[in-house]
N, C-alpha and C positions, 0 to 999 in steps of 0.2 A: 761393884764398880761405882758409876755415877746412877742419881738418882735420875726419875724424870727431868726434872725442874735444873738440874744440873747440866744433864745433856743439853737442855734448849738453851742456856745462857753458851756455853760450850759453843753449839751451832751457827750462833749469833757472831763470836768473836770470828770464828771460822770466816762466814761471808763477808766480815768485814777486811781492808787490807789495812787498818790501821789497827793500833789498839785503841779502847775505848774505856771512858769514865764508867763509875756505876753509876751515872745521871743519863752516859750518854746508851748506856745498858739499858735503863726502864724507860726511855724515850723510844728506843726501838723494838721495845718490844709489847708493839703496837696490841696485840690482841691478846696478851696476859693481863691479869688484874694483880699481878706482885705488888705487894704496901714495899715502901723504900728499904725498910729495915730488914725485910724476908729475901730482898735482893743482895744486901749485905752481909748475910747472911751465908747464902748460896757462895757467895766471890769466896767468904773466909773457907768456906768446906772444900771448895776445890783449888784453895789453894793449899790447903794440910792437903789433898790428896796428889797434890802436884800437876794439875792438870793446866791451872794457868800461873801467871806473875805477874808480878810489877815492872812495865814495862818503864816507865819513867810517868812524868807527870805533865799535867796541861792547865793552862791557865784558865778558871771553868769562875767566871764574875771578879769577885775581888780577890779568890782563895787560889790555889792550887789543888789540885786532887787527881790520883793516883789513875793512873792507866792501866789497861790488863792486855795479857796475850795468852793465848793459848800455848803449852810448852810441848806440843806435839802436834802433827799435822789429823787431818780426819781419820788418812789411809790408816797412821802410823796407830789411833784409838781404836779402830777398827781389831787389827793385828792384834793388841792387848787385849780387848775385849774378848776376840776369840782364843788363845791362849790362856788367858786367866779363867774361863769360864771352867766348871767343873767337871762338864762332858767332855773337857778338849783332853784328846788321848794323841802325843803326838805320832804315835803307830798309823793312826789315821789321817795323817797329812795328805802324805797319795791316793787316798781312797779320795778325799776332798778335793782334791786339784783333777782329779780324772773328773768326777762330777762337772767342777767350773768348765773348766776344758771342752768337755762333752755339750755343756749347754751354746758356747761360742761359736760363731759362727763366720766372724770376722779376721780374715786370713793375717790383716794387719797386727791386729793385737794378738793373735798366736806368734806371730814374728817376733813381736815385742818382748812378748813374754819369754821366749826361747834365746833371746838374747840375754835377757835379764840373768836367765839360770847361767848362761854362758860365762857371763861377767861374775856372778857371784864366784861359780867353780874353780875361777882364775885365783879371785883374790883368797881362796884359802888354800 
């Protein structure tokens, strides 16, 4: 999937609610040492792998320059992540929700969840 260095620009657009330049990318990413062009880098590879886009553009001095977005939520990376992985056997989905489940302890979010499956069941 993503590399390190991938995930954290990733992470990055994530916490932000806007999208952001790659100037406003290596600005905030205060305690990385990425040179400008290894950041430019990272944007084109996850954009071939679809993970962000061009959001539109911002006026950055006298140029224009491209904005980015994430094309998926965390939750939603998360889900691929675990699905794409080569251990994921989907046999074993119930065995992995009985686990989460089991560690839960918050009546709320077992509601939530319970709902969820609820709404899902409907729409197929």
């Amino acid at each position: 999937m993503l590399t390190k260095s991938e995930e954290q620009i990733v992470e990055l657009l994530w916490n932000f609610d806007e999208p952001l330049t790659s100037s406003e990318i290596i600005r905030n990413s205060v305690d990385k040492t990425w040179k400008d062009s290894y950041v430019h880098l990272l944007i084109n590879s996850l954009m071939e792998k679809g993970m962000i886009e061009v959001a539109g553009f911002k006026k950055a001095t006298k140029n224009y320059a491209r904005t980015f977005k994430p094309t998926m939520s965390r939750e939603e990376y998360l889900v691929l992540s675990l699905t794409k992985s080569k251990n994921y056997d989907k046999a074993q989905m119930p065995v992995f929700f009985k686990a989460f489940i089991g560690e839960t302890t918050d009546l709320k979010l077992l509601n939530e969840l319970e709902e969820v499956i609820k709404s899902r069941k409907a729409e197929l």
